[in-house]
C-alpha positions as CSV (number, residue, x, y, z in Angstrom):
1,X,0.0,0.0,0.0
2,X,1.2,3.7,-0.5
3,X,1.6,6.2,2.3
4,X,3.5,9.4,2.8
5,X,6.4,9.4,5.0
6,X,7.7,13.0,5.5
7,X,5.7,14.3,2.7
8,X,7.7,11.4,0.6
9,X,5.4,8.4,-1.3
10,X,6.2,5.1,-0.2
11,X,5.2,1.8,-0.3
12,X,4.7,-0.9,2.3
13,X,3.1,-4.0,3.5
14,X,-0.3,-3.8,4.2
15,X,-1.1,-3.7,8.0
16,X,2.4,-2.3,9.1
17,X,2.1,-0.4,12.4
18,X,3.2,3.4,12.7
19,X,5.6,2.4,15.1
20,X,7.3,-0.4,12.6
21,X,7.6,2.5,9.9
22,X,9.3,4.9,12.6
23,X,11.6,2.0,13.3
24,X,12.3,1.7,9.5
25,X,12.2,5.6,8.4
26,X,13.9,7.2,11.6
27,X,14.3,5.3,14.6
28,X,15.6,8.2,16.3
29,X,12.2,10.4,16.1
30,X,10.5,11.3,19.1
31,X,7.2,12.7,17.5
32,X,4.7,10.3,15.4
33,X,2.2,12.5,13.6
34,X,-0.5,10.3,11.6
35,X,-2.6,12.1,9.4
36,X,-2.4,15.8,11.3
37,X,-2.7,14.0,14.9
38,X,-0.2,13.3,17.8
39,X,-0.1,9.6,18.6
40,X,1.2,7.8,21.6
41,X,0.2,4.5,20.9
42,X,0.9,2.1,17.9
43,X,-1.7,2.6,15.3
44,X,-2.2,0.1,12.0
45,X,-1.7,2.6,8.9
46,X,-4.0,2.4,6.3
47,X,-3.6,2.9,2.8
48,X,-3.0,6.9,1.6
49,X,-2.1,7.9,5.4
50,X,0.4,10.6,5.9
51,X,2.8,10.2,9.1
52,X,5.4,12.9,10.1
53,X,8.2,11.7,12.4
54,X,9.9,14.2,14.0
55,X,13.6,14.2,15.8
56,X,13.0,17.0,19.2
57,X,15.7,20.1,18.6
58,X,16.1,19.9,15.1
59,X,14.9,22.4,12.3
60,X,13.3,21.2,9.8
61,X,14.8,21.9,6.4
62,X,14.4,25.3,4.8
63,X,11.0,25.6,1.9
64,X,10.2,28.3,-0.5
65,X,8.2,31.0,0.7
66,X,4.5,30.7,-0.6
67,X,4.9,34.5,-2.2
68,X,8.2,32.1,-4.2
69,X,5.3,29.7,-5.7
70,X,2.9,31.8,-6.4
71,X,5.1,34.2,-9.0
72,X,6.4,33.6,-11.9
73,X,10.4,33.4,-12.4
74,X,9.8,35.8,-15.3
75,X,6.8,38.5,-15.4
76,X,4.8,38.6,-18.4
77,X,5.9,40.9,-21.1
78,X,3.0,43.5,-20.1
79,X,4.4,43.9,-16.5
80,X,8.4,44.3,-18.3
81,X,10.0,47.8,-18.4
């Protein structure tokens, strides 16, 4: 089945635990998020779930802004001086 790990795609087995795809993906993380909700308890993941793990002190890495997606690289010829 396909679920996101980390806002990556992956597949796995069908009834893997969210605890057995921590141990797999990043054993060190001390946060399980499944599907926008704090868990403390293993939970079977079903197929198109979304799980963030999450390592305590560390940044996550850098994105573009939303203002960066939503303009183009170039403006359009009417907007050019």
């Amino acid at each position: 089945m396909k679920i996101y790990v980390n806002e990556k795609e992956r597949t796995v087995e069908k009834g893997v635990s969210a605890f057995a795809v921590r141990a797999f993906f990043k054993a060190d993380a001390d946060v399980v998020i499944l599907n926008g909700h704090l868990i403390g308890a293993d939970m079977p993941l079903n197929d198109g779930d979304r799980i963030s793990l999450i390592k305590k002190g560390r940044n996550p890495p850098p994105r573009m802004s939303w203002r960066a997606c939503l303009s183009p690289a170039t403006p359009p010829e009417s907007m050019r001086r």
